[in-house]
C-alpha positions as CSV (number, residue, x, y, z in Angstrom):
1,X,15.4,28.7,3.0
2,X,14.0,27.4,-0.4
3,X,13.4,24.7,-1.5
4,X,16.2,22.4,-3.1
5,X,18.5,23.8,-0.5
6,X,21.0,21.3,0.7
7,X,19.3,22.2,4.5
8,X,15.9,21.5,3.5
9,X,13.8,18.7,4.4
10,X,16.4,18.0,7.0
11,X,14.2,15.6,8.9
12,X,13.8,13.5,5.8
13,X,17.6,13.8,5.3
14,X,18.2,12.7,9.3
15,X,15.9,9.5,8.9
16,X,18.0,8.5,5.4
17,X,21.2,9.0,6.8
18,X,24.4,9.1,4.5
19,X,23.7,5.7,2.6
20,X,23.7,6.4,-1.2
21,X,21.5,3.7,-1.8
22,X,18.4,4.4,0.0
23,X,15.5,3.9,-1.4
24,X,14.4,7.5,-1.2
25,X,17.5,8.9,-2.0
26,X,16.8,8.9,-5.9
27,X,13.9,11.2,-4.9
28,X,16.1,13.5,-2.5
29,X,18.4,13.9,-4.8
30,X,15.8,14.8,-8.0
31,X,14.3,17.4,-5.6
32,X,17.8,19.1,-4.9
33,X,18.3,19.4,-8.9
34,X,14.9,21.3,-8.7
35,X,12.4,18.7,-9.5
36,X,9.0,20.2,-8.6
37,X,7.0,16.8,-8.2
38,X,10.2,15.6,-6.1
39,X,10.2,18.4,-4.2
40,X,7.0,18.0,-3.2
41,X,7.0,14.8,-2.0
42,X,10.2,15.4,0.0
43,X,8.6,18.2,1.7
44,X,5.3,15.6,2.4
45,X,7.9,12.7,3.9
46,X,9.5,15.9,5.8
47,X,6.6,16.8,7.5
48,X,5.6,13.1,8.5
49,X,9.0,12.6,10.1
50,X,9.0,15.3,11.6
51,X,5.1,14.8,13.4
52,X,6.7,11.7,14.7
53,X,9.6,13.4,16.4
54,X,7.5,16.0,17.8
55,X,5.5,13.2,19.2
56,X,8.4,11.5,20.6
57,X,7.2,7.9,21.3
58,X,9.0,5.4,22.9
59,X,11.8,3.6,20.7
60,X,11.2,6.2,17.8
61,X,15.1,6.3,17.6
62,X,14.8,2.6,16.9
63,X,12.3,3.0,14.1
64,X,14.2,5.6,12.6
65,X,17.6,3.5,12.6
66,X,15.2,0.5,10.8
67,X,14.3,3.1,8.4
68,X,18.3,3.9,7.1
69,X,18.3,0.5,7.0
70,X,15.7,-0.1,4.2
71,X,17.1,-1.0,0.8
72,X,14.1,-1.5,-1.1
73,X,11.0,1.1,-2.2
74,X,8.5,-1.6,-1.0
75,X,10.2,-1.6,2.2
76,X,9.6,1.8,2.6
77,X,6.2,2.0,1.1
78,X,5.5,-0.6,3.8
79,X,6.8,2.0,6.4
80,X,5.2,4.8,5.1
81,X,1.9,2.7,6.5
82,X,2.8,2.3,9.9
83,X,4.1,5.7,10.2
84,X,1.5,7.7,8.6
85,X,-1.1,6.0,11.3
86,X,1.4,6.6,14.0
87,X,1.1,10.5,13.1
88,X,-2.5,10.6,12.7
89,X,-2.9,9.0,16.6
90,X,-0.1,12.1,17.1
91,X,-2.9,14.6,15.9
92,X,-5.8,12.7,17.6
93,X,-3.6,13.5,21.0
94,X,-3.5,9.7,21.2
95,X,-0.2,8.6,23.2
96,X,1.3,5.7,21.2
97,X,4.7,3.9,21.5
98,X,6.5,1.3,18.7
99,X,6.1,-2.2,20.0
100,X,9.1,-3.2,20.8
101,X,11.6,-4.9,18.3
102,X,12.5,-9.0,18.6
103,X,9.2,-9.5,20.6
104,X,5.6,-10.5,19.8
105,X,3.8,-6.7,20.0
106,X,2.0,-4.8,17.5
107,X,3.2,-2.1,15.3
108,X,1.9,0.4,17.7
109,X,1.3,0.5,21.3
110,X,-1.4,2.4,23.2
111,X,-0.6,2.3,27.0
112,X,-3.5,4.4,27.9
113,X,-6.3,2.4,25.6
114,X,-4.7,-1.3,26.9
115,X,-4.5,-2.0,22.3
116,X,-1.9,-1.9,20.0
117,X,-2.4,-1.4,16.6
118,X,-0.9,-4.1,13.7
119,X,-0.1,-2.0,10.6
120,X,-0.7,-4.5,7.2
121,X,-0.2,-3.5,3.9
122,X,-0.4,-5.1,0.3
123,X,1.1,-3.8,-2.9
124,X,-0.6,-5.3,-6.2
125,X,-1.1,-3.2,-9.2
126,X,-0.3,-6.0,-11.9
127,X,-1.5,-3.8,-15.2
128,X,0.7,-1.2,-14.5
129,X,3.6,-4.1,-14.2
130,X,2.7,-5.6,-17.3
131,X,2.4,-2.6,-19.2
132,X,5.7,-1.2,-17.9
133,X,7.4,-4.7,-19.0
134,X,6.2,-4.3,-22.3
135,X,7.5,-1.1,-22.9
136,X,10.7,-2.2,-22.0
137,X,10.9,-4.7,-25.0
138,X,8.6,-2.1,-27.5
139,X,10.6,1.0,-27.1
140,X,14.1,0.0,-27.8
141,X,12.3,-2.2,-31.3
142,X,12.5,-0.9,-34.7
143,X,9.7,1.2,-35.7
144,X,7.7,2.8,-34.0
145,X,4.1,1.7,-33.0
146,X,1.4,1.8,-30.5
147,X,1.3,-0.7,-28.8
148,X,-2.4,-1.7,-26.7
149,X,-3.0,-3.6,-24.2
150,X,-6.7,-4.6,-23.6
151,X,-8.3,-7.3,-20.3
152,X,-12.1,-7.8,-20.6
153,X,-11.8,-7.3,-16.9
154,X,-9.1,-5.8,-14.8
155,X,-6.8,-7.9,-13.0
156,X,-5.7,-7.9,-9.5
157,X,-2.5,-10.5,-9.9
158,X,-1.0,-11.7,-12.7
159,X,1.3,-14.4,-11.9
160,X,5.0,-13.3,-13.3
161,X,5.1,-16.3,-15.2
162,X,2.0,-15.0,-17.1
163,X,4.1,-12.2,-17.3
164,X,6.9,-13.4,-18.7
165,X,5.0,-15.3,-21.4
166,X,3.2,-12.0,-22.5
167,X,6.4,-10.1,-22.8
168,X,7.9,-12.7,-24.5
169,X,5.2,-12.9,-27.3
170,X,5.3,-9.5,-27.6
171,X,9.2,-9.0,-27.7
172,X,8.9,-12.0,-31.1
173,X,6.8,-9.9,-32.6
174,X,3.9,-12.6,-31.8
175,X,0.0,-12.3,-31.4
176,X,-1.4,-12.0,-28.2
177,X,-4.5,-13.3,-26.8
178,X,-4.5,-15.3,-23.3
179,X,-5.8,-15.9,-20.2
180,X,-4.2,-13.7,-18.1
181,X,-6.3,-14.8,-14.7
182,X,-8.3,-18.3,-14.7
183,X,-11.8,-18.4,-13.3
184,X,-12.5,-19.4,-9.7
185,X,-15.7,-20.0,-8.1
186,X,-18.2,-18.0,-9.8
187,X,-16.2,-15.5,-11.5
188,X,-14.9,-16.1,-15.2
189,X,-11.1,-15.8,-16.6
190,X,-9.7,-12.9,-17.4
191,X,-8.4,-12.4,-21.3
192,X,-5.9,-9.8,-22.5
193,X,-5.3,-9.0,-25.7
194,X,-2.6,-6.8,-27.2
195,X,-2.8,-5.1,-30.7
196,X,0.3,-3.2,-32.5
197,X,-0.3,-0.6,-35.2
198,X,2.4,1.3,-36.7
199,X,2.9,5.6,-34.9
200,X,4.7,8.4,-36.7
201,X,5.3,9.9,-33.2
202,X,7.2,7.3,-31.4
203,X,6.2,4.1,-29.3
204,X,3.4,3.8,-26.6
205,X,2.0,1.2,-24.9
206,X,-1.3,1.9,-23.0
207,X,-3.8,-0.2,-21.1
208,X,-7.7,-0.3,-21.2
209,X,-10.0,-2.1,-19.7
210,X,-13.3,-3.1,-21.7
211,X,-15.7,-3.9,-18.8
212,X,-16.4,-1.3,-16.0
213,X,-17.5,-3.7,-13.9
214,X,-15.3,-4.0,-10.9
215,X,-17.5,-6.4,-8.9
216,X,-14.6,-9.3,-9.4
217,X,-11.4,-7.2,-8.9
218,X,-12.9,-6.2,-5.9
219,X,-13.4,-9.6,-4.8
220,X,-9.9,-10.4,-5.9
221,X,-9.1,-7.7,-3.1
222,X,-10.7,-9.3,-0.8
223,X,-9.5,-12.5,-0.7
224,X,-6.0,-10.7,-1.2
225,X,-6.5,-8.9,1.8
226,X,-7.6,-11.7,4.3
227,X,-4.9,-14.6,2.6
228,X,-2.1,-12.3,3.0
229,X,-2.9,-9.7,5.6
230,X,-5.7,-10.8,8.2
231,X,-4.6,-14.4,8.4
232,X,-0.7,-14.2,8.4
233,X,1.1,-15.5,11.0
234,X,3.2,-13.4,11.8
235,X,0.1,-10.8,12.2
236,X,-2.1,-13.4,14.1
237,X,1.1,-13.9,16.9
238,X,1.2,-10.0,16.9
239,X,-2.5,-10.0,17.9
240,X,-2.4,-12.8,20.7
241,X,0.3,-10.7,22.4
242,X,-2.6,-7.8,23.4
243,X,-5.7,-6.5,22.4
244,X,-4.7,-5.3,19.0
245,X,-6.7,-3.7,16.0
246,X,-5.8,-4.9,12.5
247,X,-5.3,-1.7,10.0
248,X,-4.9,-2.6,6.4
249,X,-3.5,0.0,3.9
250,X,-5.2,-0.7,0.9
251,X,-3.9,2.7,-1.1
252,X,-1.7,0.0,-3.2
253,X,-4.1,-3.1,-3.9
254,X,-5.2,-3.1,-7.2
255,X,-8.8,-0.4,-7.3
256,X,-9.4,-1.2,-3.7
257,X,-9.2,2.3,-2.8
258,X,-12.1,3.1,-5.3
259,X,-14.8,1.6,-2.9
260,X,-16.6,4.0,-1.0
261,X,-15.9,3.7,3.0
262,X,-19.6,2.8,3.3
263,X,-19.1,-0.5,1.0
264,X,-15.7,-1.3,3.1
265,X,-17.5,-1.3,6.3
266,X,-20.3,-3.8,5.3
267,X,-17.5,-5.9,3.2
268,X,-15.2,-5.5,6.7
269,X,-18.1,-7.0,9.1
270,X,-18.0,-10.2,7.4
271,X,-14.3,-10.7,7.0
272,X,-13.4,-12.2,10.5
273,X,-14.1,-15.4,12.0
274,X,-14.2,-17.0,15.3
275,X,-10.2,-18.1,14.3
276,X,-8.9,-14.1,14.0
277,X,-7.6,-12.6,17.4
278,X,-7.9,-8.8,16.5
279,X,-10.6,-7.0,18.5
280,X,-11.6,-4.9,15.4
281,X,-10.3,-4.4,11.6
282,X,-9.7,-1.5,9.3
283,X,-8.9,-0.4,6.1
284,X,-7.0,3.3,4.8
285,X,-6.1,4.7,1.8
286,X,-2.8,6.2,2.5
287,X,-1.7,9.3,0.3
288,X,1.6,10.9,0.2
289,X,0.8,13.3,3.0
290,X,-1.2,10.5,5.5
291,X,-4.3,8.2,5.7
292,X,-7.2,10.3,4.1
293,X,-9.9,7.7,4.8
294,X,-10.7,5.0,6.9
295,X,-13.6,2.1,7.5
296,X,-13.5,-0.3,10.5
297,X,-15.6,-2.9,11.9
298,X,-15.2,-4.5,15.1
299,X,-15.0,-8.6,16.0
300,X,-18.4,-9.6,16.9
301,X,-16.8,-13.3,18.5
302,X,-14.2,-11.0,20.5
303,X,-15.0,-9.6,24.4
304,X,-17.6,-6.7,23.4
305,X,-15.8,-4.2,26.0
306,X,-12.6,-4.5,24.1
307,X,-15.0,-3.8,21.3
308,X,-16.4,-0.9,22.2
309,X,-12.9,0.6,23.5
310,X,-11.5,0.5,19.9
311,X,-14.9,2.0,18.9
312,X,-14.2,4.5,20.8
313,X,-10.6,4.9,19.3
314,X,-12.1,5.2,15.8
315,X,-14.4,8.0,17.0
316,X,-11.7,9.7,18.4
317,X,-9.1,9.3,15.0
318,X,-11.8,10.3,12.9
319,X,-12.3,13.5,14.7
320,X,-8.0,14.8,13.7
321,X,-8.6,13.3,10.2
């Protein structure tokens, strides 16, 4: 069988189902025209799936049923997160189950260790957005130019009506020059500025950044990750249900996968307080084909056995990675 077939990747096709509108099936369908790129990634969902058949947890069925469900990308970026760990415990020969729907219980179950696992996840990539909004309004214009977009620093959030603003300048034909980010605390604004010169090959728009310093995106991160993901409630109830380890895929947060694991773990043993429930956190970067790194620390105001259980846990996933 080759691929583009209409019986390839038929695990990917079983967990899409027949709905048109799922948020994969743009990609299916690009990879049955003969897309290579698309192709490819259908065969790395395909073989994801089908690791967490083979595994066969408890109430699989039921995570594959929410997964024809899904009618957004983020949705299923979101997924992606939770399943691609559940595979990696698969190769660790660590028995897992999904928590069980409509109750208080972690992402991921392990009867065996006495933990679950709560799968988090944030998606932030704000130049890319702003870039991609401006080429909406510059492409279609008159003639053609290059359009740049230039932040002293980069970003981590721009608020969309920052956004909107910028676009709109730019769609009047109007300089641009603003605070895309104010300062907080001890780190300064961030300014973006966007220059137009006339092109006799067509209309671009690309971004640079003029500072390589990363120090306060990475901060930005930071705060990102324990506002949205370590102290949200619906996590935090999650957590008080069992023992449970937090893991955070940062693959989609801004540059936070730039850090090197060894800066994550010394970032990671100051994030939790006396407040969090979670016996240990963790962050992984998350590529197409599965978590490819990950840095933990565990809850020094948690019980220290439960501690060194999901130590031990670590040790054991970072043997199958």
């Amino acid at each position: 069988m080759t691929s583009g077939d209409s019986g390839s990747w038929s695990t990917l096709r079983s967990w899409i189902g027949e709905r048109s509108d799922h948020p994969l099936r743009a990609l299916l369908n690009a990879a049955d025209s003969g897309s290579d790129p698309a192709d490819g990634a259908c065969a790395l969902w395909d073989d994801l799936l089908r690791q967490i058949e083979l595994a066969g947890p408890k109430r699989w069925e039921g995570k594959r049923r929410e997964f024809r469900g899904q009618t957004s990308f983020s949705e299923t970026l979101s997924e992606h997160s939770e399943l691609a760990l559940a595979a990696w415990l698969a190769r660790a020969g660590i028995e897992f189950e999904f928590g069980q729907p409509g109750q208080p219980q972690p992402d991921l179950v392990l009867p065996e260790w006495g933990l679950g696992i709560e799968v988090g996840s944030r998606t932030l990539n704000s130049t890319v957005q702003l870039e991609d909004a401006v080429r909406a309004v510059v492409e279609p214009g008159h003639e053609p130019e290059h359009v740049q977009i230039t932040y002293d620093t980069r970003p981590l959030a721009i608020r969309e009506a920052v956004r909107s603003m910028i676009v709109d300048r730019v769609q009047r034909g109007l300089e641009v020059d603003e605070e895309v980010v104010p300062a907080r605390g001890d780190q300064p604004a961030v300014q973006v500025r966007i220059s137009r010169t006339p092109s006799s090959e067509g209309s671009t728009v690309t971004t640079s950044v003029d500072s390589p310093l990363l120090t306060p995106h990475l901060r930005d991160v930071e705060v990102e990750i324990r506002s949205k993901v370590i102290k949200n409630p619906d996590k935090v109830k999650q957590a008080e249900s069992m023992p449970t380890v937090l893991a955070i895929d940062i693959a989609r947060c801004g540059l936070a996968w730039i850090r090197p694991l060894a800066g994550w773990q010394r970032v990671l043993e100051r994030m939790l307080d006396k407040d969090d429930p979670y016996i240990a956190v963790a962050v992984m970067v998350t590529g197409p084909g599965g978590p490819t790194h990950l840095a933990w620390s565990v809850n020094p105001y948690r019980d220290p056995d439960l501690a060194e259980r999901a130590s031990r846990l670590f040790s054991r996933m970072g043997d199958a990675a």
